[in-house]
VEXDREN-2710 file (C-alpha; in Angstrom, 1 decimal):
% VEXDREN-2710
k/r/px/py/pz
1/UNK/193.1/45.7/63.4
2/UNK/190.1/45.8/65.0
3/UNK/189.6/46.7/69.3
4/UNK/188.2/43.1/70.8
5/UNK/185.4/45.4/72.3
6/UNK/183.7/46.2/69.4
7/UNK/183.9/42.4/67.8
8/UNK/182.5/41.7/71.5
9/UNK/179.6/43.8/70.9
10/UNK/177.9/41.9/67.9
11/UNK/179.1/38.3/70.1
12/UNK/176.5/36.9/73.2
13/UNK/176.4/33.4/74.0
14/UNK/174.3/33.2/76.9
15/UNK/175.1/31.8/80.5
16/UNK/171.8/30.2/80.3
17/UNK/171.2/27.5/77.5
18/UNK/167.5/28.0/77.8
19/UNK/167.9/31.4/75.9
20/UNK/168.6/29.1/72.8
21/UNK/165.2/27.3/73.0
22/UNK/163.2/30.2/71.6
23/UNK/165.7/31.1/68.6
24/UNK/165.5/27.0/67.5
25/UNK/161.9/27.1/67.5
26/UNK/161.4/30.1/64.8
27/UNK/164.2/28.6/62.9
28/UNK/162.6/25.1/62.6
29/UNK/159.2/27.4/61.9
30/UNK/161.1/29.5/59.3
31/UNK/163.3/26.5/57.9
32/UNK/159.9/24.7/57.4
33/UNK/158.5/27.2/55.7
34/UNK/161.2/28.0/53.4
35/UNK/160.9/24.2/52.3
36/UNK/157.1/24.3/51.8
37/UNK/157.6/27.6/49.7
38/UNK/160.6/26.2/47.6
39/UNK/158.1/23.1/46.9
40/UNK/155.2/25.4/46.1
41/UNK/157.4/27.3/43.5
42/UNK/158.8/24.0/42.1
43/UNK/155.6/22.9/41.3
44/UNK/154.2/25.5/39.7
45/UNK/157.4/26.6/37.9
46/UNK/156.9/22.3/36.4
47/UNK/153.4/23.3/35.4
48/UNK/154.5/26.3/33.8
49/UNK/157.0/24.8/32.2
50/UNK/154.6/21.9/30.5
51/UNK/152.3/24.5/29.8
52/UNK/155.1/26.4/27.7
53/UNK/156.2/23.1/25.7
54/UNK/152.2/22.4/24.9
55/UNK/152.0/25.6/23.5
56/UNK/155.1/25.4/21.2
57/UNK/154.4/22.1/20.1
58/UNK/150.6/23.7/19.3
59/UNK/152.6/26.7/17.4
60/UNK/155.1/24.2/15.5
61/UNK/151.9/21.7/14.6
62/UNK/150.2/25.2/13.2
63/UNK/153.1/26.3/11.5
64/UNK/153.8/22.5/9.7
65/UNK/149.9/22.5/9.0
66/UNK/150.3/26.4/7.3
67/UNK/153.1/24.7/5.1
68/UNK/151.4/21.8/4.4
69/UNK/148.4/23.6/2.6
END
């Protein structure tokens, strides 16, 4: 299906294992920070999200009160 030079051309696996060092180091970097951002946007998404249920249970209190009187 496809000519084994062209699936060649997207393959390198270098002679030298040294060549790997560099690509392993900005993965850890860019693994780490994928982790700190996914924390960062947990938290604040949790915040949010007790923000939101104080606010309806404000709105539900209100609207009980407004039947009330």
């Amino acid at each position: 299906m496809f000519h084994p030079l062209v699936l060649s051309l997207f393959l390198y696996f270098p002679e030298d294992k040294s060549e790997y060092i560099p690509a392993s180091i900005s993965f850890v970097i860019f693994l780490i920070g994928a982790f700190i951002t996914m924390r960062i946007i947990l938290k604040h998404s949790k915040k949010e999200a007790e923000k939101a249920k104080k606010l309806e249970e404000q709105i539900l209190n209100n609207k009980a009160s407004d039947k009330n009187s």
